[in-house]
N, C-alpha and C positions, 0 to 999 in steps of 0.2 A: 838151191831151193830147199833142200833137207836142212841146210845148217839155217835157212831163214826160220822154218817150222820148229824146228826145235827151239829158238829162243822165242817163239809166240806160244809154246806151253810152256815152259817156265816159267814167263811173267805172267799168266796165267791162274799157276801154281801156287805164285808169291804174293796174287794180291787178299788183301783180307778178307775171310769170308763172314758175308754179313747174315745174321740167322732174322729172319722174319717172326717173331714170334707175337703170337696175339696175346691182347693185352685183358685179361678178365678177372679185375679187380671187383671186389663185392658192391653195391650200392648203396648208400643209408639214406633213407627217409624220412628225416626225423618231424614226429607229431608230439603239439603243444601239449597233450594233456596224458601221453603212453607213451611206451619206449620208442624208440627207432624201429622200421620195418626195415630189413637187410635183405635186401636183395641179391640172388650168388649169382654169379654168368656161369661159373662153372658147374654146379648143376643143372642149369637148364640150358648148357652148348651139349651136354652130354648127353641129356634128353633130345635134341634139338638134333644131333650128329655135325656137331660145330657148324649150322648155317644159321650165318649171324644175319642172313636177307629173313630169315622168314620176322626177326623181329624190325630191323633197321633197314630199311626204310617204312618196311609194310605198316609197322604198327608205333612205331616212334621215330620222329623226324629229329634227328641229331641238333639242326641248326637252331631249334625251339627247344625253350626248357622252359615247361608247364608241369604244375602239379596235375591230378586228376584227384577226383572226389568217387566214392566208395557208391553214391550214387550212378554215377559216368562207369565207372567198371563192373555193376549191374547191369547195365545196359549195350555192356558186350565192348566199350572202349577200357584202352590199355589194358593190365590185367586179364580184365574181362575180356578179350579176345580170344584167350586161350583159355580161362580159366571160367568155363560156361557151362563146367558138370559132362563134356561130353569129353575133349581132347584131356581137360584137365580136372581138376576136381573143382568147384561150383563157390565165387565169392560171394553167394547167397547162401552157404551152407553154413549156419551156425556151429557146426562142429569141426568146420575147418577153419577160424576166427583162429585162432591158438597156434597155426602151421605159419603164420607170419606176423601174426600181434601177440609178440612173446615178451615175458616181464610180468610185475605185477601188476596188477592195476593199481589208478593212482586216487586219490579222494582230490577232487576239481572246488576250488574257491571261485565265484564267482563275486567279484566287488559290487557293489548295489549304489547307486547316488541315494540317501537320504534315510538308507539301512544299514546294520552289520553287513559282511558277507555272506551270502548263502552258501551252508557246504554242500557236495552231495559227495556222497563217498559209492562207491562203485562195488566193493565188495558188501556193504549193506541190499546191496540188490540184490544182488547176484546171491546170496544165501537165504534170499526171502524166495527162490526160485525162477526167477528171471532168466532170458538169455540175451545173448549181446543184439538180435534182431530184435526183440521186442521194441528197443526204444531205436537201434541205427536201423532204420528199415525206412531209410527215406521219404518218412511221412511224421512220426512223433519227433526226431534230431534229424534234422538236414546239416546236411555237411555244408562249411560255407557260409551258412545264414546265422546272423547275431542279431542282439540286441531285442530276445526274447520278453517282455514287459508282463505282468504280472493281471493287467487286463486280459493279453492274452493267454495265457493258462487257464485261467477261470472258464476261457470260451472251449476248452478241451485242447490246446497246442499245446506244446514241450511237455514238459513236465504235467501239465494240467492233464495230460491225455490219459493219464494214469490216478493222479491225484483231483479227483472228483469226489468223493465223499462216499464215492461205491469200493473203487477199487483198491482205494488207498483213500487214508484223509484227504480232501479238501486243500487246493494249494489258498484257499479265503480262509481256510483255521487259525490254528494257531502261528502266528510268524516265528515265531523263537523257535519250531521244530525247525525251520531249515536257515534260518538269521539267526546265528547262536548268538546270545545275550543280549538281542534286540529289545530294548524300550523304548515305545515312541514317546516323542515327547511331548510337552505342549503345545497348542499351536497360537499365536497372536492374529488376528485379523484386522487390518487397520481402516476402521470405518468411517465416514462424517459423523458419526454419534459417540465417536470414542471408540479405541480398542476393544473389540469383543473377545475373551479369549475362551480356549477350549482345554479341557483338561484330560487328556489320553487316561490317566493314573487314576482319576474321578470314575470315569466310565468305564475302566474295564475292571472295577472292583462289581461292574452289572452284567456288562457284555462281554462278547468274545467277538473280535476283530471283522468276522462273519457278516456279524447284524448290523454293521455299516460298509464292509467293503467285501465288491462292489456296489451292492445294490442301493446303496442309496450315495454313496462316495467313493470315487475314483482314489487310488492308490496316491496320487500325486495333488501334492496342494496348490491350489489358483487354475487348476483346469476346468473345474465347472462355479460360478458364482451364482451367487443365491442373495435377491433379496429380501426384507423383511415381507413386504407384500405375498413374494414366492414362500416363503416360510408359514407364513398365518394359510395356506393352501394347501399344507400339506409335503413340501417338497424341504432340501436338504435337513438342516436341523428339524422345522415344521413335521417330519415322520413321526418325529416320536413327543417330540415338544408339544401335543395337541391337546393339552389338557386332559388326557385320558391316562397314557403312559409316564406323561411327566408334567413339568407345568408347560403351559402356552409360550407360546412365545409373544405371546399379544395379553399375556394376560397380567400386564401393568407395572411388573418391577424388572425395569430394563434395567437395573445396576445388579440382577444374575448374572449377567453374561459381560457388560459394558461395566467393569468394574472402574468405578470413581465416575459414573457416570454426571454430569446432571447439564438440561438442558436449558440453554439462554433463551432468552428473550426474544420475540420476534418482530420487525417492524414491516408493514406492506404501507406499503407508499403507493395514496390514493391522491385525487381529483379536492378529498375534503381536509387534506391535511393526513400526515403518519399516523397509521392506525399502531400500536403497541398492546402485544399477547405477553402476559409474564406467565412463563412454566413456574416460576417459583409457585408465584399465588395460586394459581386453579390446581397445585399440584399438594397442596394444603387441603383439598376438599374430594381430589378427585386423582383418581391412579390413570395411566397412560394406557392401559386398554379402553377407558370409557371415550376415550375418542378416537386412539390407534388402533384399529383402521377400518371401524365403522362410519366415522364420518371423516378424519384427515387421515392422508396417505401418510407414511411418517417422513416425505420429502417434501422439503415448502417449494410453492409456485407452481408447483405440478396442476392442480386444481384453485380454477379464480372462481371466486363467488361475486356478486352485487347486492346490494343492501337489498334488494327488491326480492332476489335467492332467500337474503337470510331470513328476512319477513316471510316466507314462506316456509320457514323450518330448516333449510338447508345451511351448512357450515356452522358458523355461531350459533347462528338463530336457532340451531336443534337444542341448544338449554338457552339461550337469551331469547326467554321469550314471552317474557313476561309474569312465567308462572316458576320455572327452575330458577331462573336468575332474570336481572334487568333486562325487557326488552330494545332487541336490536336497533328499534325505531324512536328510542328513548330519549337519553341525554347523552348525543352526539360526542361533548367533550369528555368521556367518561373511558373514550377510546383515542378518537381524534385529537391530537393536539391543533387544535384553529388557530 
């Protein structure tokens, strides 16, 4: 029995001994627009008195691997479970920003469809007086949320919430402060009257970017249209084109805007044979406001008249009428082909 026990510590003795050792390797975080946040297990096993339960499982599930947002650790998950200003120091503390978002700060390019980039450089802030809560405070930058539109800014988000024309210029001023070497360009509009076009370069030798967007023009082209009727009313171009500020837009030389304009011939097809309108001729005596759009819409078929209409003043017959020009109830073939 003795000699059994003694070769059951010996082998014992001989076999290798295995060291359990924990493993607490740092963790890196890395963010798109600032260095890495590094996380140490060994400074917070040592705060902790190496119990690795109060984080695993309590407050981070091993089998899941989820980011968290700076908003979520405000409100007391990850991080923020311990780091709540009471056990820990507070991830609402703008002065403890610096204890894990270390490095410089970086100048953020933001690519624009239909602009330069817009820069924002971060240490421009930050020396105007700012601090990192001002704009991540979960209401002016959400963590998370993209594709910020320049509509909204204007209404006070992102950047807007600051850049109002109180607290900062206007994100409607000038675009080149934040679109470095932005110039818009012209723009073509393709109408049934001919291309109308518009000249960026023309008008901002008057205005400033301002006094059309937004308030009379969305940032984006083909999102709100505008006819000429809506125009002679006062709305898109029609703001300023009113005859007051600039010329009308009804006020008879549509080859302003409709360059190479000129308009054909019309035929309405009646009961008495084709009636034929020459724009050339009546346009020999007479400009496109004296009939656009006091008496014709500028889209044909929209409005039918009857001979009995125009003998009453209406459509033709407001100048064929005997006394401006031949009347309407006249010599039939004068219009009619019979």
């Amino acid at each position: 029995m003795k000699l059994r026990n003694l070769f059951i510590t010996l082998a014992l003795i001989m076999l290798p001994v295995v060291s359990f050792a924990k493993e607490t390797k740092n963790v890196s975080f890395p963010l798109k627009n600032a260095n890495a946040v590094i996380f140490s297990h060994d400074v917070h096993l040592r705060k902790l008195n190496n119990n690795c339960r109060l984080c695993h499982n309590a407050i981070y599930n091993l089998r899941v691997k989820r980011h968290f947002t700076m908003a979520e650790m405000e409100k007391g998950k990850s991080c923020g479970a311990c780091h709540s200003g009471v056990k820990a120091f507070s991830v609402k503390d703008n002065k403890t920003c610096v204890r894990c978002h270390k490095g410089q700060l970086r100048t953020i390019t933001f690519n624009v469809k239909g602009a330069t980039p817009a820069i924002f450089a971060h240490n421009t802030h930050i020396s105007n007086g700012l601090t990192c809560r001002d704009c991540h405070n979960g209401k002016t930058i959400i963590s998370g949320v993209r594709g910020t539109t320049m509509a909204m800014m204007n209404k006070g988000k992102s950047c807007g919430a600051c850049h109002n024309g109180n607290d900062a210029f206007a994100s409607s001023g000038d675009c080149a402060k934040c679109h470095i070497g932005f110039k818009p360009g012209n723009l073509t509009f393709k109408t049934s009257a001919g291309n109308a076009n518009f000249s960026h370069d023309f008008h901002l030798g008057m205005y400033k970017c301002a006094d059309c967007h937004t308030k009379i023009f969305p940032y984006q082209r083909g999102t709100a249209k505008a006819t000429m009727a809506m125009m002679n009313q006062g709305k898109s171009c029609g703001a300023c084109h009113n005859g007051n500020d600039a010329f009308a837009t009804n006020s008879g030389d549509c080859a302003k805007c409709h360059t190479g304009f000129k308009p054909g011939n019309i035929t309405f097809k009646t009961d008495g044979g084709d009636a034929t309108f020459s724009h050339d001729f009546h346009l020999g005596m007479y400009k496109c406001a004296d009939c656009h759009t006091k008496i014709f819409p500028y889209q044909t078929g929209v409005v039918k008249a009857t001979m009995a209409d125009m003998e009453k003043g209406k459509s033709c017959g407001a100048c064929h009428n005997g006394k401006d020009a031949f009347a309407s109830s006249g010599d039939c073939e004068k219009c009619h082909k019979m």
